[in-house]
Every structure is written in C-alpha cells, then in structure tokens.
C-alpha positions as CSV (number, residue, x, y, z in Angstrom):
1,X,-54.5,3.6,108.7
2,X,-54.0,4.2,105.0
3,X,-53.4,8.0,105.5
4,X,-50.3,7.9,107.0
5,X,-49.1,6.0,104.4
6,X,-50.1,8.3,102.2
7,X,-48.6,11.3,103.4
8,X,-45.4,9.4,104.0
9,X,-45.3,8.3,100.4
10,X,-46.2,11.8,99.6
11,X,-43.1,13.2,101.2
12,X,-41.0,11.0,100.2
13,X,-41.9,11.3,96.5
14,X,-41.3,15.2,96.9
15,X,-38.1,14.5,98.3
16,X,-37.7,12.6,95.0
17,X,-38.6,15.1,93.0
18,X,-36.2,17.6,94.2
19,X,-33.4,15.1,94.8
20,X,-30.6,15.6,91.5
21,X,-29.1,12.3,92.3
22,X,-32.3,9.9,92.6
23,X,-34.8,12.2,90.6
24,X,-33.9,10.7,86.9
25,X,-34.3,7.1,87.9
26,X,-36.8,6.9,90.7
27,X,-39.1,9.8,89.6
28,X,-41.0,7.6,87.6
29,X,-41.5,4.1,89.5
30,X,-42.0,6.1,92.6
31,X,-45.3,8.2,90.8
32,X,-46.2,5.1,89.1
33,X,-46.3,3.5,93.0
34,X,-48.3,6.1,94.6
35,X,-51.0,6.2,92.2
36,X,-51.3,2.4,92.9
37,X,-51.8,3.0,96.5
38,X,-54.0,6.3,95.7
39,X,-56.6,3.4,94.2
40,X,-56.3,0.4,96.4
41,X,-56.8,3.1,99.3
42,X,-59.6,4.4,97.8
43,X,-61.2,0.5,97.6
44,X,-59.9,-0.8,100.9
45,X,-58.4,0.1,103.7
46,X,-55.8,-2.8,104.6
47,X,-53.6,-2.2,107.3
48,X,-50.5,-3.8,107.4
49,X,-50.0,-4.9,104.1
50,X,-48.9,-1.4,102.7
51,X,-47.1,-0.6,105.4
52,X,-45.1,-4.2,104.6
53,X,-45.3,-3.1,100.8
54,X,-43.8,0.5,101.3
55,X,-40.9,-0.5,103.4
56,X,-40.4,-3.2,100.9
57,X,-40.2,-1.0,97.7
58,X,-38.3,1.9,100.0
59,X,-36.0,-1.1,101.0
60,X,-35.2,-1.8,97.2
61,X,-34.8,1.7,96.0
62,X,-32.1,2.3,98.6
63,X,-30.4,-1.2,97.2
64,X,-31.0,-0.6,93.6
65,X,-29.5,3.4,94.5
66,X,-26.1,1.8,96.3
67,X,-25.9,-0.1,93.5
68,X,-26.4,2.4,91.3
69,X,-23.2,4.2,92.9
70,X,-21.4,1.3,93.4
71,X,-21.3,0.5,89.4
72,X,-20.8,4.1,89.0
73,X,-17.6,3.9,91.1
74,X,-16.6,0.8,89.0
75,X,-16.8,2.5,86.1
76,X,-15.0,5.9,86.9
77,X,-11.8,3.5,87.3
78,X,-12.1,1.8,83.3
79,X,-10.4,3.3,80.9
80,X,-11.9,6.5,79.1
81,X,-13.2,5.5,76.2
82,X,-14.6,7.1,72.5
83,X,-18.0,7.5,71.7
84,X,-19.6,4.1,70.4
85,X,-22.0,2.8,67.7
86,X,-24.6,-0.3,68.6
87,X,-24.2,-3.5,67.5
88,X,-20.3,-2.4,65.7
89,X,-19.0,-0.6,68.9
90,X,-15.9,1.4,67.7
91,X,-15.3,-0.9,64.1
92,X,-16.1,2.8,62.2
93,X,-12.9,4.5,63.9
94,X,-10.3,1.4,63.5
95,X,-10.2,1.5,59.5
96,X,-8.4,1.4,57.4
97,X,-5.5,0.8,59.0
98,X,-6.3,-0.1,63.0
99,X,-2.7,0.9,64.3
100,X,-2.3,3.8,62.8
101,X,-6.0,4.7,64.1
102,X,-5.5,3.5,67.4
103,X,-2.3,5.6,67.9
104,X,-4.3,8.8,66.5
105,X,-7.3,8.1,69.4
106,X,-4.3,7.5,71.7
107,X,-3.3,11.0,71.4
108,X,-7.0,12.4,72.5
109,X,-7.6,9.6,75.2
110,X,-4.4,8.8,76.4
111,X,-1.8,5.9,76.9
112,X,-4.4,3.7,77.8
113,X,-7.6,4.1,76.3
114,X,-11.2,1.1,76.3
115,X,-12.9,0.8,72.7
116,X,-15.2,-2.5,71.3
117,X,-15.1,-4.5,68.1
118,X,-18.3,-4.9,68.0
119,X,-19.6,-6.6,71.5
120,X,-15.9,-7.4,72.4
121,X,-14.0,-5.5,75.0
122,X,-10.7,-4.3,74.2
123,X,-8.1,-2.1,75.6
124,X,-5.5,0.0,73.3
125,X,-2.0,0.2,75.3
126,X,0.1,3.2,73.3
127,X,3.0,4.3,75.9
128,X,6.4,2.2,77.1
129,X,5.1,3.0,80.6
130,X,2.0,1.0,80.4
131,X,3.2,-1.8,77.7
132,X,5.5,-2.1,80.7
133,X,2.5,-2.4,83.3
134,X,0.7,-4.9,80.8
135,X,3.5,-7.1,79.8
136,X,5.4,-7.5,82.9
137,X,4.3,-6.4,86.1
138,X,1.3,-7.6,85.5
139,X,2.1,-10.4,82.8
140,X,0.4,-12.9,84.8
141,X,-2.9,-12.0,84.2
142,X,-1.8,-11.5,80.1
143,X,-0.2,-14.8,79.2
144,X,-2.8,-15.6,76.7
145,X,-3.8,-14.4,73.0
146,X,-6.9,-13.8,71.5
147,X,-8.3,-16.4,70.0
148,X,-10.6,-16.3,66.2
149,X,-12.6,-18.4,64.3
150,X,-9.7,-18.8,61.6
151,X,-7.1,-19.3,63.8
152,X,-8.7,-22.4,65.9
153,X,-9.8,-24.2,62.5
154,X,-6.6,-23.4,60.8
155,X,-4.4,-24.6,63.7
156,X,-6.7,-27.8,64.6
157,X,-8.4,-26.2,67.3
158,X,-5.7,-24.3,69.1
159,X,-3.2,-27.1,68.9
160,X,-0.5,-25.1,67.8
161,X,1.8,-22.6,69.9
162,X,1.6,-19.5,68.8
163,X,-2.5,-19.4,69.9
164,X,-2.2,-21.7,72.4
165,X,-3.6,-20.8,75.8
166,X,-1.1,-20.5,78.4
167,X,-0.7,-23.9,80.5
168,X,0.9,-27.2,80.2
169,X,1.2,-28.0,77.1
170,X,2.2,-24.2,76.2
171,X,5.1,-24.5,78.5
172,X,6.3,-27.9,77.1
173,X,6.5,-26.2,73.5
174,X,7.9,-23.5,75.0
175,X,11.0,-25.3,76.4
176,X,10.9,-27.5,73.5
177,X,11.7,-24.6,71.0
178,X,14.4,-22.9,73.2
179,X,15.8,-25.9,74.3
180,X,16.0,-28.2,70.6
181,X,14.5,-26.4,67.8
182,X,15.9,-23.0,67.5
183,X,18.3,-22.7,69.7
184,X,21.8,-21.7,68.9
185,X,23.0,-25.4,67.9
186,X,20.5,-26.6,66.0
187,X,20.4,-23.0,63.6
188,X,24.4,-23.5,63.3
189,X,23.5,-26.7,62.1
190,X,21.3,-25.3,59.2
191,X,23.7,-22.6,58.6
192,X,24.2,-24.5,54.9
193,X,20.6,-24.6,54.4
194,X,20.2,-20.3,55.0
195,X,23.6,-19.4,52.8
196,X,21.8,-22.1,50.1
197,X,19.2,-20.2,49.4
198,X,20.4,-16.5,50.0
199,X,22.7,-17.8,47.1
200,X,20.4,-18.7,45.0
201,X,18.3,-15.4,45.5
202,X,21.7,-13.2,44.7
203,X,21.9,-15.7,41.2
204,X,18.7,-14.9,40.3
205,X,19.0,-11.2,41.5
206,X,22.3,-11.2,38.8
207,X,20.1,-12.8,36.1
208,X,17.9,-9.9,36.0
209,X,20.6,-7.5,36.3
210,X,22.4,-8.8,33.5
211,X,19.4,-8.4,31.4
212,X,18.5,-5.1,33.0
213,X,15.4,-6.5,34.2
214,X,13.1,-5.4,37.4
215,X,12.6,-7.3,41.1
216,X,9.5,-7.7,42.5
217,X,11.3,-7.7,45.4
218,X,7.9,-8.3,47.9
219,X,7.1,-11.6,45.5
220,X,11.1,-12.7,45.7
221,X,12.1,-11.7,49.3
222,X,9.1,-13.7,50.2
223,X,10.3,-17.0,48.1
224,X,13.6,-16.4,49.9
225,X,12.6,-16.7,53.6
226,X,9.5,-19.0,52.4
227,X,12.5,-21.8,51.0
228,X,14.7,-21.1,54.1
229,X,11.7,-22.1,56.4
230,X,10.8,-25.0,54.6
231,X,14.4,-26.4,54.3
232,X,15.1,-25.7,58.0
233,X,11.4,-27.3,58.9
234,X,11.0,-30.3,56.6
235,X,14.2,-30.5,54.2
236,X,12.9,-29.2,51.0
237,X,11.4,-25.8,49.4
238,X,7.8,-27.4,47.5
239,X,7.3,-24.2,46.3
240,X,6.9,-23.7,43.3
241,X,8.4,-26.8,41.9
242,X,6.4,-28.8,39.0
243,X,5.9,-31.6,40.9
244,X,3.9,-30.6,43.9
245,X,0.1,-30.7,43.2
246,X,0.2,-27.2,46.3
247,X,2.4,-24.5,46.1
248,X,3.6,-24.2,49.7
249,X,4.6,-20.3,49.4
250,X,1.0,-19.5,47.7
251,X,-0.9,-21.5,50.3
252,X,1.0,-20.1,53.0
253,X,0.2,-16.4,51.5
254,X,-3.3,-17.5,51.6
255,X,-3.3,-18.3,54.9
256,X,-1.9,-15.4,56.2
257,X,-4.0,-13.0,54.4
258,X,-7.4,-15.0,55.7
259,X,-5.9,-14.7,58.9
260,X,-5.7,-11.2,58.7
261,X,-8.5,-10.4,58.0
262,X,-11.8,-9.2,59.9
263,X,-14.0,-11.5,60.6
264,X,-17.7,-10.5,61.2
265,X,-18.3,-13.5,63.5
266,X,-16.0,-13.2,66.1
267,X,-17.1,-9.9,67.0
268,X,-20.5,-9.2,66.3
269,X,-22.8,-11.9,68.4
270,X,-25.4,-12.1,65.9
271,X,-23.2,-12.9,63.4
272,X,-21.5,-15.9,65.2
273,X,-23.3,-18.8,63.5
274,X,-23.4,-17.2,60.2
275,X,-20.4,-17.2,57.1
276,X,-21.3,-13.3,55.7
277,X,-18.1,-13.3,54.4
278,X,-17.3,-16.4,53.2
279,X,-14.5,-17.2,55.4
280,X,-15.8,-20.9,56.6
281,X,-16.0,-21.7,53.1
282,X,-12.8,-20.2,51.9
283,X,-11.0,-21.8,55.3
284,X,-13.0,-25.3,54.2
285,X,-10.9,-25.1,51.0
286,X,-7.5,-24.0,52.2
287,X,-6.8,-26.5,55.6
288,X,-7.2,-30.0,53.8
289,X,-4.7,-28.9,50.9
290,X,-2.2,-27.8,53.8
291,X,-3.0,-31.1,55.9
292,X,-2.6,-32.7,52.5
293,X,0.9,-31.4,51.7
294,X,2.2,-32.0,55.4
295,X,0.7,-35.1,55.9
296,X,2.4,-36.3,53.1
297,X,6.0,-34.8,54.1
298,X,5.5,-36.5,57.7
299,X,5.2,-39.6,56.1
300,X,7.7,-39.4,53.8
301,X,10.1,-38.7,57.1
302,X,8.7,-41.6,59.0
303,X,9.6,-44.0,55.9
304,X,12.9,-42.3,55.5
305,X,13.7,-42.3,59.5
306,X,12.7,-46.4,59.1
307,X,14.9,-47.2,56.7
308,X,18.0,-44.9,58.5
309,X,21.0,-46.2,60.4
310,X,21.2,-43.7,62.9
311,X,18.2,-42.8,64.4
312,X,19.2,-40.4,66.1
313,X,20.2,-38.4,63.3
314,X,18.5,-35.1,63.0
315,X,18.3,-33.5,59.1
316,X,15.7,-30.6,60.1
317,X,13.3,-29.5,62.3
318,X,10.8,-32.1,61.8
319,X,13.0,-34.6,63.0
320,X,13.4,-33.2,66.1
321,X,9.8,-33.0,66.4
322,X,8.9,-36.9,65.8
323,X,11.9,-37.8,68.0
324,X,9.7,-35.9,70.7
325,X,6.2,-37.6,69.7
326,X,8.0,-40.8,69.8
327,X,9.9,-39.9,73.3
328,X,7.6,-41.7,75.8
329,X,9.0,-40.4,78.6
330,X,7.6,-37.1,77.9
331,X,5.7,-35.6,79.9
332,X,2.9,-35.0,77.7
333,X,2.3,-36.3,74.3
334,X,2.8,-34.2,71.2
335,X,0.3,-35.2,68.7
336,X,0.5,-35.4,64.7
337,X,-1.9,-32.2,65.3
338,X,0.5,-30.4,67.4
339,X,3.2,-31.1,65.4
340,X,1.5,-30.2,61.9
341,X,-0.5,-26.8,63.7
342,X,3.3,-26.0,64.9
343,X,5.0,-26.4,61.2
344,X,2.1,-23.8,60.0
345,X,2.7,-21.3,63.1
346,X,6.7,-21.5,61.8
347,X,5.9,-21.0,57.8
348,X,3.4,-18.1,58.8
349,X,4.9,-16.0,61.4
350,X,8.8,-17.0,59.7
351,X,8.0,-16.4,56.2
352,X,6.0,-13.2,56.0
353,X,7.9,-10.9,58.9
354,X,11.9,-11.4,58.1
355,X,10.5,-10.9,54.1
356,X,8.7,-7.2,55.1
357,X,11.6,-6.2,57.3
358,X,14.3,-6.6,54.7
359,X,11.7,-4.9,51.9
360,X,11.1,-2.0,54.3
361,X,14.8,-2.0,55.4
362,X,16.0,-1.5,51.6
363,X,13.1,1.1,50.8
364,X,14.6,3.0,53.7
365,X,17.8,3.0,52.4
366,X,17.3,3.8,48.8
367,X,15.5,6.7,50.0
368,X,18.5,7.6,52.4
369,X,21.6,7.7,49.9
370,X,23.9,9.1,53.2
371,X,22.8,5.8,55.2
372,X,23.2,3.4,52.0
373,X,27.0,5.0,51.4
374,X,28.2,4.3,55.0
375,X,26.4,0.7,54.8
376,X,28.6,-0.1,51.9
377,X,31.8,1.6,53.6
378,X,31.3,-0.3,57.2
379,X,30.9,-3.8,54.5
380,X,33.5,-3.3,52.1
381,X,36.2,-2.2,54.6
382,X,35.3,-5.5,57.0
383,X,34.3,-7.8,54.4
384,X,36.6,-6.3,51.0
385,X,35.1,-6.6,47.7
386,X,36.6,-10.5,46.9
387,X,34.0,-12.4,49.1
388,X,30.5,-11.7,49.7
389,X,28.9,-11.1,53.3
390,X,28.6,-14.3,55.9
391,X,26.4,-14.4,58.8
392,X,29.6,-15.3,61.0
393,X,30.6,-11.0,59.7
394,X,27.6,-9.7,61.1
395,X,29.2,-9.1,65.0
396,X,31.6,-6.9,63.1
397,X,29.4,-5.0,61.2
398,X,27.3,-2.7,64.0
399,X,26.1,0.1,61.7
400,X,24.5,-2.8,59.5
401,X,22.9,-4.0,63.0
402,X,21.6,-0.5,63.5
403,X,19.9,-0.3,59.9
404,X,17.9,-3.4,60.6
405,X,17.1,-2.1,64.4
406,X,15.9,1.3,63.1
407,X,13.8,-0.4,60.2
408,X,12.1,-2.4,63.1
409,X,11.6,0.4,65.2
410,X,9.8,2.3,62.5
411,X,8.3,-0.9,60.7
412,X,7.7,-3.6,63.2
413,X,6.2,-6.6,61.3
414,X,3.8,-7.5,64.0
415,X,2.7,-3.5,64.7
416,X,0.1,-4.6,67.5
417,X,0.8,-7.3,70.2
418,X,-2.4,-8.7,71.4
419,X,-3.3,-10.5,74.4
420,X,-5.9,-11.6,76.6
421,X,-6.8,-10.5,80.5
422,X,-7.5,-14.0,82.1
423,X,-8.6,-12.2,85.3
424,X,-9.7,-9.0,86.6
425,X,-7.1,-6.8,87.7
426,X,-5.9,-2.9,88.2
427,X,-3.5,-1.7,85.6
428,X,-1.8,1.9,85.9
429,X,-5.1,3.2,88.4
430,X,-7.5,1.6,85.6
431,X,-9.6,-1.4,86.1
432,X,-9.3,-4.2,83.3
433,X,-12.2,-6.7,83.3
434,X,-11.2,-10.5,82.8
435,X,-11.5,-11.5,79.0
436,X,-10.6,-8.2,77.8
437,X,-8.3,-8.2,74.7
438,X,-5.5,-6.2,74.7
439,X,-3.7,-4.8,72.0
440,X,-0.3,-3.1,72.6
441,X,0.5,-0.8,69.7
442,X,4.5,-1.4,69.0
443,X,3.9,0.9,66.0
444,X,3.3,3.8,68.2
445,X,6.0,3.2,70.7
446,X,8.7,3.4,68.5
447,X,7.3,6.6,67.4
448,X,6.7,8.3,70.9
449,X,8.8,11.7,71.4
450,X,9.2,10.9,74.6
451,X,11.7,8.3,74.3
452,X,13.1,8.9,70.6
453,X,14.6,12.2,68.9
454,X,12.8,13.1,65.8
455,X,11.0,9.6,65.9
456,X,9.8,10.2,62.3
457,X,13.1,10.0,60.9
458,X,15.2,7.1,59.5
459,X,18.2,7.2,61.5
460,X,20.3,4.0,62.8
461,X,22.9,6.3,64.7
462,X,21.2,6.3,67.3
463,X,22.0,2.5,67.9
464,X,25.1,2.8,68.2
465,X,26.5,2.0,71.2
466,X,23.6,-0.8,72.2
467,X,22.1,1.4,74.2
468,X,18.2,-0.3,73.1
469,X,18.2,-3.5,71.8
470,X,15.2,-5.7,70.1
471,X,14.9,-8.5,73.0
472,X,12.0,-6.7,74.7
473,X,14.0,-5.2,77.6
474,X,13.2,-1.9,76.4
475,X,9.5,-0.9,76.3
476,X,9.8,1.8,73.6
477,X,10.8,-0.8,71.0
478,X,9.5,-4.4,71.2
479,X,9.2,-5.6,67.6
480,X,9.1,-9.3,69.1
481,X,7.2,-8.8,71.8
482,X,8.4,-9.4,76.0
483,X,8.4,-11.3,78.2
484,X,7.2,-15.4,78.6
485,X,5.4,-14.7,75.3
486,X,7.7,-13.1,73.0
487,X,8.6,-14.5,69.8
488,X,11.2,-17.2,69.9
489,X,12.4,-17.2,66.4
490,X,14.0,-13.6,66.7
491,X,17.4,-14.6,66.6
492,X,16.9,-16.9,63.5
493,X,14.8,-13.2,62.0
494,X,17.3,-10.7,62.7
495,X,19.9,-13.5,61.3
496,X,18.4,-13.2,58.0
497,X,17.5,-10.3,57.6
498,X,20.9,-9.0,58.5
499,X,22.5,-10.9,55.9
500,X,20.1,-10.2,53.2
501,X,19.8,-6.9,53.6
502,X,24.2,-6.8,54.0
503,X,24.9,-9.1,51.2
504,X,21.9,-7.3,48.9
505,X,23.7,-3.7,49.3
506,X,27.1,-5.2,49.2
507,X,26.6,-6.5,45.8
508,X,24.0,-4.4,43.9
509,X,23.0,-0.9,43.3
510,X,19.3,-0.4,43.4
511,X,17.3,2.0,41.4
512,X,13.6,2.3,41.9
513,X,10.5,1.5,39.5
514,X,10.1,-0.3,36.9
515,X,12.5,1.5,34.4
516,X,14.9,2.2,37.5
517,X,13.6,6.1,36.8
518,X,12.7,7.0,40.4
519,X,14.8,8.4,43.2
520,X,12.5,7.8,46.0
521,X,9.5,5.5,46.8
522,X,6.7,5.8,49.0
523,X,6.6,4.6,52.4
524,X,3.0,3.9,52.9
525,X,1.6,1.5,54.4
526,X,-1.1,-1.2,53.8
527,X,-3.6,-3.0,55.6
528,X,-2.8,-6.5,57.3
529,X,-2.5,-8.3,60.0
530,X,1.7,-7.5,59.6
531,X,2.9,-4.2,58.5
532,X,2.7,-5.0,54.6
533,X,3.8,-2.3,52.0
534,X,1.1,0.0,50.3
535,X,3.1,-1.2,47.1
536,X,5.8,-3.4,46.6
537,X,8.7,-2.7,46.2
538,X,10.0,-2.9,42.7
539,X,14.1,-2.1,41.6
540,X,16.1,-2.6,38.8
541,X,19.8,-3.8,39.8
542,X,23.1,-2.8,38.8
543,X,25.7,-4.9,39.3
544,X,28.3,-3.4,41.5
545,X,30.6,-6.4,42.6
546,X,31.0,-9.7,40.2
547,X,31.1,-12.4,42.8
C-alpha cells in the first residue's frame, strides 16, 4: 500500500522540481517530506494514514501557493518603492533635508512612490494630480495626522486641534475657530493690536538705521509675529519682558525645534520605551514651564473677567475661549487642557510660519532689484510717501499680493502636509494600507514644470490676474493645506505678512550682510520641521522715507 504513495510523491516532487513558479518555495519541504515517508515506509507499512497525510500536506501546499499569489497580486498594486535597510527602512535616503529628498526619489519612482521610517509605512505624494486624489476625492479616509511622542505630551495627550484626530471634538474646534476666533470680526477687532506691534518693529528697525546698525531679521521678524500672537491670544507679549520668570518667544522656539525633530522612538520599535536622544527628558523640562506661564495668564483672566461689568466683553482670544468652557449648553465641554493645548497650537504654527515667509519674501526681493523697484512703484503711487502702508491698502496693491504668493509657492512654511490613512483604500490604481502616513510634498508641487513656467524662478507676474490662489483650490500650490483640514489661520498669515513685507520695503532700503557689503544672499535651505533659512537673514537699513 505504501508504494503507490511513493510513486505519487515521487512524481509529484519531480513536477516540483521542474515547476519555476513552486520550485523556490516547495522544493525543499516537499524533499524534506518524502524522505520522511521513505523511513516510516521502510518500518511500517500503515495504510491509510499516509494516504490521509499526503492529501493533507498536498492540500496545504495548494493553499499556502494561492496565497502565495494572492499576496503577490496585493502587492503588485502598492506603490513602487526604493530599496530598504532593516531595522531604519529608508531613514539613510530622507537626510538632510526630507523634502528636498523626497522630491529627488519622486523623479525616479514617480508621483506616488511607498518608503519606511524605520518600521512605519509611509507614502510620498509629489504631483497636483494625486495631492488631488489624496486630499479630496478620497479625503475621507485622510482626515487625520500623524501623531509623535512630542506632540501628544506637549499638547496633553492630543487635546489640542492641530493633532487632534478627526471626530467630535475636532469638529467642535473646528467651527469654534471659523465661527468666533479668527474669523473676519473678531481679527478687525484686534486690528490695533497687529498695527501696535508692526509699529513698534519699524521704530526699532529706524533705531538701527540711524546708527547704521544690522537686523537679525530671523531673531526680529520672529519677535514680531511672536508679540502679535500673544496680544491677539492672551492680551500681552511676555516675551522678553524683566518680569516674567519664561520668556514666551524662547520657549515657544524650543518647542518648535523639539517638535521638529526626529525622534528614534516613534519609528524604530525597539526603540519605543527607550529616551536615546534625550527627548523625554528635554520635553519633562520644557511642558511644566509652558503650563506654568499659561496657567498663570488663565488665572489672571478669570480674576479680571470676575471683577468686570460686562461679561460679555471680549479683549482677546482667550476670552472667547473661557466664555465657551463656561457655555453649558455646549455640546461638549472644552477643558483647561483643550484650551491651554490650543493657545500652544496658535503660538507654534502662528509665530514661526508668517516670520519665515516674510524673511524668505525679502531675501527674494533683495536678490531681485527689478521685482523690489516695481514693489515700491505699485506702493508709493497707491499709498504716496506721507503715510505708511495699512492692512485696509492691501486689496489695492495686487503686485504686493503676488510677491507674497510667489514667495509661498517657492517657500511654503509647512513644505510637507502629512496625514494619516484611517482605512484601506485604492488611490490613483495603488493600494494604500490603513495607518499609512502620508506625506504630500507642497515643496515639490510648486516646483513641477508641468503646471509652472520656469518654476525655479522668482516671478510674481504670473499672479496676476488671480488665476491661482493660496486657499487650496489649486493643487499645484497649497501652502495651507485643502480641504476640511487646512490651516485656518491663513487669512490672519497672509494679513501680516502682506503688511510687513509692504510697509518694510515702503520705508527702508536693504543691503545685505553684516556691513551691508553684499548684493545677493543665498537661498539655501535648512533643516526643520518648517522651511527655516540655511542662514538668517541679516541687513543693514537705510532709511528711505521719515515717517
């Protein structure tokens, strides 16, 4: 009885043998199965146990074979991916500046391309055509961000907006900031509060021209948009001020450079549970002086709101907020948490990104003498030379709208929009597994030939006429992101940088370098979570108008 089995086995392990597909992963267990029966046969002849046993394993190899093909057909529809390390994945190719190497791969692998940060899947999305797929046909299944270690301590687990997965509570602060806190009323309100301090930046701008003195003008801009946010938030600038036991602008640079920053644990398993870096140590030290400082300014409000007349009397942003957390007819409660992670979210993302695109946006200029001319032309013959530039101007000033649209096309402060799949789904013929990050490169799409002439080149011409505009409409330039999800503070960024950049060219010359000797600067770029300069930008002024 045996023998038959025998010669079946036989033949169907020469079938094996000369079979392309199976050979490389049956070969083996199927020699390794025959020389097992070979022995038992030659010790016992039992009948229909082998017989039982040989259909079994034949009955597995045909299931493990299907699937075999079956993941193999899965697979031919992800992405095409680079060639990948163990344990790091694709980390080697990213540095040291990840969209600028992700829009290099893009060009060997496509619009659409799968990589890993370490163990962590991650697609790189570097065409209008697909950030188009991504971020609204199929938005659905990307309404939430990626989530790190930093981010959920520094925001009290997630409590904020910006990080917050997409549900109730999103949708609540969602309406709540379109609806109250920056909409159009409530920034005409704090229209004093944004001319304040732009005022106070040109006085100290005419100090150092007087004394022919340079700008660090990274270090300055900062302050300026750092003071604008805290007066429009809680009512006063605690930055630098000999006072305050925490520096608001310094802690908020530290927080945005940790946040930056790659952090082994989120990406490599092993190093989950362990600080390599320092980070947990460094974030142990930074939240309680923040939680400190705001604690302390909700307070103060809640003993200034008691002592009031009119309660209803809103002086800033905060106010708004603890008329909400007080509101029990809500429909969900805001927290002191929410409210505190929310403040940070506003200081972070508000300070940093209208500072770089004016920086970048004068660079551009000083190294474009043709632009800066007709900038001052469109501004003295609307404005004159007897006032200085308003934000109520800016409607009548298009070409200076087209500078500050072409510095964002070319420098977009947040260069890489990331988000996370929350289920599986087929994106432009390519299958995207659930809790795949996503990272749509903006950097690269306002450099693809496709859509712009000579992308490389600083030209804010071709605005004119509205043809693209920054409110994520048009795929080929989203600089604040699209759809449900897109930043909600653009009009109060492009407001100030607008009038910065308008009032800053209006009323100064600016000569490069320490000693004002150079007549261009570099454009490179640094590293960051944001689209930092190399190096900053440093000037000398000249007075050109003594307003």
């Amino acid at each position: 009885m045996i023998r038959p089995i025998l010669l079946v086995s036989n033949y169907f392990f020469l079938f094996l043998k000369h079979n392309k597909i199976l050979s490389s992963y049956i070969y083996t267990r199927t020699h390794a199965f025959i020389f097992i029966i070979n022995l038992v046969s030659a010790m016992v002849d039992i009948h229909g146990y082998f017989i039982l046993l040989l259909i079994s394993f034949i009955s597995i190899l045909l299931f493990r074979f299907r699937s075999y093909h079956t993941s193999s057909r899965c697979k031919s529809r992800l992405p095409p991916t680079p060639f990948s390390l163990p344990i790091i994945g694709h980390l080697h190719l990213l540095a040291p500046i990840p969209h600028q190497a992700l829009h290099r791969l893009s060009t060997k692998y496509g619009p659409i391309f799968r990589f890993f940060l370490g163990s962590v899947p991650c697609v790189a999305v570097s065409s209008p055509e697909m950030a188009k797929e991504f971020l609204r046909t199929h938005e659905t299944s990307f309404l939430d961000r990626p989530r790190n270690t930093t981010t959920v301590y520094l925001t009290y687990g997630s409590k904020d907006f910006m990080f917050a997965p997409y549900g109730s509570y999103w949708k609540l602060m969602k309406k709540l900031i379109m609806s109250e806190l920056l909409n159009s009323r409530t920034l005409d309100l704090l229209l004093p509060v944004r001319k304040d301090e732009i005022n106070r930046f040109m006085n100290m701008v005419s100090q150092k021209a007087k004394l022919g003195m340079p700008v660090d003008l990274k270090g300055e801009l900062f302050k300026l948009t750092n003071n604008v946010i805290s007066r429009m938030m809680v009512s006063g600038r605690y930055s630098e001020e000999e006072n305050e036991d925490v520096d608001m602008k310094k802690l908020v640079t530290e927080i945005s450079e940790i946040s930056g920053r790659f952090n082994l644990a989120d990406y490599v398993w092993f190093c989950k549970n362990l600080d390599l870096q320092g980070f947990g140590k460094r974030l142990k030290e930074i939240h309680p002086l923040y939680d400190k400082l705001i604690e302390r300014i909700i307070c103060e409000h809640e003993e200034e709101r008691r002592k009031r007349k009119d309660k209803e009397e809103v002086k800033d942003l905060l106010d708004i907020l603890l008329n909400v957390s007080e509101d029990n007819s809500m429909e969900m409660k805001v927290s002191r948490e929410n409210i505190k992670a929310f403040i940070l979210n506003l200081f972070v993302a508000g300070s940093d990104s209208s500072a770089l695109t004016i920086e970048w946006g004068l660079a551009e200029l000083i190294n474009h003498p043709r632009v800066m001319k007709k900038a001052i032309e469109e501004i003295d013959r609307v404005i004159g030379k007897s006032r200085c530039l308003e934000e109520s101007d800016i409607s009548n000033l298009p070409y200076l709208q087209a500078i500050v649209k072409e510095t964002l096309r070319l420098h977009p402060a947040a260069p890489i929009i990331p988000r996370t799949s929350t289920e599986d789904c087929i994106v432009g013929g390519y299958h995207i597994p659930s809790k795949t990050t996503v990272f749509v490169n903006v950097w690269a799409l306002g450099r693809d030939p496709q859509y712009w002439d000579d992308p490389l080149e600083f030209c804010p011409e071709r605005f004119e006429g509205g043809h693209v505009d920054v409110r994520g409409q048009h795929f080929q330039m989203l600089p604040f992101g699209s759809g449900r999800r897109m930043c909600p503070g653009m009009s109060l960024g492009m407001q100030l940088a607008q009038v910065a950049l308008g009032v800053m060219v209006q009323c100064f010359e600016w000569k490069a370098g320490q000693e004002g000797e150079l007549t261009r600067v570099d454009m490179e770029e640094g590293p960051g979570i944001t689209l930092p300069r190399a190096n900053p930008l440093v000037c000398v002024p000249v007075a050109r108008l003594h307003l």
